[in-house]
N, C-alpha and C positions, 0 to 999 in steps of 0.2 A: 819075127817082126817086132821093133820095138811099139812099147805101148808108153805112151806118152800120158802126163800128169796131169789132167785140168783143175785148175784154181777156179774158186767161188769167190765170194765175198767173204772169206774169213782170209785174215792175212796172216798168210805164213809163206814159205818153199820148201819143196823137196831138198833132198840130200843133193849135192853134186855130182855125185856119184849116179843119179836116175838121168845126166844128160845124155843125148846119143854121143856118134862118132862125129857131129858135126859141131856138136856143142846145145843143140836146142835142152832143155830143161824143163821147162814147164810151156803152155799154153792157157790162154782165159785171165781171168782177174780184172782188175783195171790199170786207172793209171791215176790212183788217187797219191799224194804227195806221202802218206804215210807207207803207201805200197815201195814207192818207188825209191823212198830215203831206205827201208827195208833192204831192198831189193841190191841198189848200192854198198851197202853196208857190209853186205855179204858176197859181193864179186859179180852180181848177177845184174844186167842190163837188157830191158825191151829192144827188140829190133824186126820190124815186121812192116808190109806193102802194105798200100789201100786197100781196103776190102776185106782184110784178112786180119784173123784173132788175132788176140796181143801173142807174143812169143817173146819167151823167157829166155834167155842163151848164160852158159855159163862153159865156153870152150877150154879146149883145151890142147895142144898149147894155148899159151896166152902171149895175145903179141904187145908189149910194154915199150916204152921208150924210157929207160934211166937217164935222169937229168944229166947225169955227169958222163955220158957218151951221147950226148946229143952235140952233130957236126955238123958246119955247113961250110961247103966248100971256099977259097977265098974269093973266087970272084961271086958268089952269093953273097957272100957276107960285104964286099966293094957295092953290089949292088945296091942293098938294104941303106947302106950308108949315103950314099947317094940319091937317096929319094927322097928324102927329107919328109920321111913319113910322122904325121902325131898321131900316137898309140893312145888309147884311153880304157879303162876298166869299167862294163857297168856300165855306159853313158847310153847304149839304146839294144837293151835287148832284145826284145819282140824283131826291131828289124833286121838283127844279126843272124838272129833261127829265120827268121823268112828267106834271107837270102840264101842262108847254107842251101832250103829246100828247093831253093829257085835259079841259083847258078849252075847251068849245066858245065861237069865234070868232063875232061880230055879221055880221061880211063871210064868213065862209064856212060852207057847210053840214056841209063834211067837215073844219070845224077842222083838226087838222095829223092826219091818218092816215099822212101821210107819216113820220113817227116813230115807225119799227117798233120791236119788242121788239128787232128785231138792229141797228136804229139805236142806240137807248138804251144797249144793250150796248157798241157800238163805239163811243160816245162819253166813256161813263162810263171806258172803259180809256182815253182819249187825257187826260181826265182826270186818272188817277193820273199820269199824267206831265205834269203841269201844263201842258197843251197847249190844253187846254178848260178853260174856267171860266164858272163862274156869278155871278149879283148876285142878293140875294136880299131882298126887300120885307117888313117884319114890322109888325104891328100888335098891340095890346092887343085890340082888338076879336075878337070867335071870328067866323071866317065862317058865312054861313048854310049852305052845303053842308057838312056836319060831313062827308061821304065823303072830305074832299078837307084833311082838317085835319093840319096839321102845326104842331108846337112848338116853341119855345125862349124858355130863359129868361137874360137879362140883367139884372145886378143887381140878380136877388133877384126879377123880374116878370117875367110869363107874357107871352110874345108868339106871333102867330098868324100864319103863311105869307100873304101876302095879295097879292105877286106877282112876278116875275122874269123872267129872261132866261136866254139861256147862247150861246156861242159861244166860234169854234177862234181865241185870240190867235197870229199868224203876225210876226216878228221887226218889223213893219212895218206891219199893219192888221190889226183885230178882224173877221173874220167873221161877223156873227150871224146866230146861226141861228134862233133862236125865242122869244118872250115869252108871258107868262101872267097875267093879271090876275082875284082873288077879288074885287077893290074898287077901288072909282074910283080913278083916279091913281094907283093902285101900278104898273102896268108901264110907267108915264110916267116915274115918278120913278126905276126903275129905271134908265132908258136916260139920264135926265139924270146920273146919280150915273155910270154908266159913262162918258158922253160925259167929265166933267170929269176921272175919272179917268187916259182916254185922253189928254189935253189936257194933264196935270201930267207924262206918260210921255213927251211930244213925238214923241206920233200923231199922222196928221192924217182920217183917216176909216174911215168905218165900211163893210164891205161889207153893203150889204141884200140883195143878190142876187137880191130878185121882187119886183115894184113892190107899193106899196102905198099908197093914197091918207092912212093912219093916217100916213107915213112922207113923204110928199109934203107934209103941212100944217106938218110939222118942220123942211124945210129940204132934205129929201132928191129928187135928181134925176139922172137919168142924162147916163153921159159916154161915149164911145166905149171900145168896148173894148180895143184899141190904146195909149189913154191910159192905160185904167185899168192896163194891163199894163205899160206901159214905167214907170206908179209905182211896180208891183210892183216891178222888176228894179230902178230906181236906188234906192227904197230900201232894196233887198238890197246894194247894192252901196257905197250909205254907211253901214251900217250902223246905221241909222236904232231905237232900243229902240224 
């Protein structure tokens, strides 16, 4: 039976090596900004339901998305083009994590419950310290769930939240942690407008962190976790923006 690591209030983690066969790592601690830039830093991301302890994961494989095999088919890519979507960086975080937590998902029943109020909380502060960022998908069109309506206006026209992403940028790779889409190809076009961004920064990938077949059609696949660690560290140690 594996025995698993509980954290205190002193900040540190175990070795990678103490995670099971599913990847969990540690359990307990919190989610204070110093934990969790930590926590990043070294490969390791919270992910746990209402109700339940924090939980540490540090899997293994690890499923990445490298920028330069990230594909979208051409009629995705006709689409995207077509919509006459305005991308923006940054302009309303809080409501980008709300929605991720609140657009229910085609592939899952429980959409992301994983995004509690004291996730949200904890990320919106890593946030102000520009640690967390968002991308954020707008359209002229009003979506039909008006519960979910958010605004902004760009010279002089009304534009309508229609979909985004957000994740922890670490001195060397994007972490994403979640997307959200009101309308076709907005959370597609999101990730493509990050990917290039990431590409112009001279990143070279994205961490997915839980497989996903939406993520697998893109380009994205798993690599040992070993590798993906020792990226971590040389690119910590070249100094890689």
């Amino acid at each position: 039976m594996h025995r698993y690591i509980r954290l205190d209030s002193e900040l540190w983690f175990p070795s990678h090596e103490y995670a099971d066969s599913e990847g969990l790592l540690a359990i307990g601690g919190d989610l204070s900004p110093e934990r969790l830039m930590l926590a990043y830093a070294n490969g390791i991301f919270p992910w746990y339901g209402q109700g339940d302890p924090i939980l540490w994961w540090s899997p293994n494989p690890r499923f990445v998305l490298f920028l330069d095999e990230f594909r979208l088919n051409r009629k995705q890519q006709k689409a995207i083009q077509k919509s006459n979507f305005l991308i923006t960086e940054n302009r309303c975080f809080p409501e980008v994590i709300r929605l991720c937590a609140a657009v229910p998902r085609k592939t899952q029943q429980d959409a992301a419950t994983w995004i509690t109020r004291e996730m949200q909380k904890a990320y919106c502060a890593l946030h102000t310290m520009h640690i967390c960022h968002s991308i954020e998908v707008w359209h002229r069109e009003k979506p039909q769930d008006e519960t979910n309506l958010v605004r902004t206006v760009q010279n002089g026209a009304e534009y309508f939240l229609a979909g985004g992403l957000y994740g922890v940028l670490t001195p060397c790779i994007f972490c994403g942690e979640s997307m959200f889409s009101l309308m076709p190809e907005a959370s597609r076009a999101a990730l493509a407008y990050l990917v290039q961004k990431l590409k112009n920064a001279g990143h070279k990938l994205i961490d997915c962190q839980t497989e996903s077949p939406h993520f697998i059609r893109m380009g994205a696949r798993h690599i040992p976790r070993n590798e993906f660690l020792a990226y971590l560290q040389n690119s910590r140690e070249q100094n890689i923006p």
